[in-house]
C-alpha positions in Angstrom: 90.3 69.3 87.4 89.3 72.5 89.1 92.2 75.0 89.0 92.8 76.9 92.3 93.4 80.6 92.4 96.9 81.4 93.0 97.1 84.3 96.2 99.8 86.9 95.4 101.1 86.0 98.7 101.8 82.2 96.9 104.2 84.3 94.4 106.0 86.1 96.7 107.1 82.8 98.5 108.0 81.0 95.3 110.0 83.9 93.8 111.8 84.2 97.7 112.5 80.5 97.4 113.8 80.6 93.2 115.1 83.8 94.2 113.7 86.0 91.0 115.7 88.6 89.9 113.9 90.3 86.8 116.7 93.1 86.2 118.5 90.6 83.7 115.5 90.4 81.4 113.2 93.7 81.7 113.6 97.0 80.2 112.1 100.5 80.6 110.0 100.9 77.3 107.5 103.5 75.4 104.7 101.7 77.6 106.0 102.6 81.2 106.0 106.3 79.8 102.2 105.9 78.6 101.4 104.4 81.9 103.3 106.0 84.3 101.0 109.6 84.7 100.9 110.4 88.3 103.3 113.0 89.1 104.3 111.2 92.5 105.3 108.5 90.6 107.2 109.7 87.9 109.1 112.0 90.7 110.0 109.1 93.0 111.2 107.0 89.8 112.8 110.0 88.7 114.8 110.3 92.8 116.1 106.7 92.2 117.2 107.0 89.1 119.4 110.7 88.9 118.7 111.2 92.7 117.4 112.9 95.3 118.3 115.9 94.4 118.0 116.3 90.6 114.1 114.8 92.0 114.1 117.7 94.0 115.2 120.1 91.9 112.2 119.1 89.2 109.3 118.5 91.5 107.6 121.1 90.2 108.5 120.6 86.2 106.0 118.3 84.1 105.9 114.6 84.3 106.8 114.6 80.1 110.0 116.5 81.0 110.9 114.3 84.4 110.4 111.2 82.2 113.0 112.8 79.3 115.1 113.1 82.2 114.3 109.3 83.4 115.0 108.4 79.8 118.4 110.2 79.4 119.5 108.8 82.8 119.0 105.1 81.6 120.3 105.6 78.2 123.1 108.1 79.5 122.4 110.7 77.2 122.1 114.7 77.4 125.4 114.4 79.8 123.5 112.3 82.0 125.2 109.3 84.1 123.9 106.0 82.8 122.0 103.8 85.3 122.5 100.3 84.8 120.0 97.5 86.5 117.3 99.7 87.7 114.0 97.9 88.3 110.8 99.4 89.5 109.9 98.9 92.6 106.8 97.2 91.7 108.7 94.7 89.5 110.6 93.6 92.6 109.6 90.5 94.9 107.8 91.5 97.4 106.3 94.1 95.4 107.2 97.7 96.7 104.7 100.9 96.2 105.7 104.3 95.3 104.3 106.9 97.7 101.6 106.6 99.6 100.0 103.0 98.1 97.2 105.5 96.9 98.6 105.2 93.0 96.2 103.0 90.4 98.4 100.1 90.4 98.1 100.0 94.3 94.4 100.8 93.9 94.4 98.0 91.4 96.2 95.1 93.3 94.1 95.9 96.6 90.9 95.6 94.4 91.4 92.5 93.3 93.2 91.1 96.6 90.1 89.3 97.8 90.1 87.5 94.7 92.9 85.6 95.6 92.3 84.2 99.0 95.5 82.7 101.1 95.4 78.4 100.1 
């Protein structure tokens, strides 16, 4: 049997049909903080999480301390409000970019696009 390459497309309409919610079983862990290294990313993470504002407010600071801030946010620590069922936006179905689309996972996904031709 010859297995047919799934597009990302074919996801997206099985998780709108089962109606996928991955909040309930993901976590923000050491690896998003190894990963996550583009300053526009970290900074729009950092607006959804303690808002606009406190985004603002640290636009200019280093991603290591706008991720301490992500991190006290979602544990609700350092007098922080805790943030309960926050997912990245490209955890979500349809997948959402941060920015511009110009950040490696974008890059990424559109690389391997044609890979995955439409069934």
């Amino acid at each position: 049997m010859v297995r047919q390459p799934v597009a990302l497309r074919d996801v997206e309409d099985g998780e709108a049909h089962l109606k996928v919610d991955a909040r309930p079983h993901w976590q923000l862990d050491d690896t998003f903080y190894e990963l996550a290294h583009e300053r526009a990313i970290v900074n729009a993470v950092l607006a959804e999480v303690a808002g606009k504002s406190v985004a603002d407010a640290n636009v200019a600071e280093k991603t290591k301390t706008q991720k301490q801030i992500i991190r006290d946010c979602l544990a609700g620590t350092n007098g922080r409000a805790k943030v309960e069922g926050w997912l990245p936006r490209f955890m979500e179905f349809p997948f959402r970019l941060y920015g511009d689309g110009t950040c490696t996972i974008a890059e990424a996904a559109n690389a391997v696009a044609d890979l995955f031709p439409a069934a």
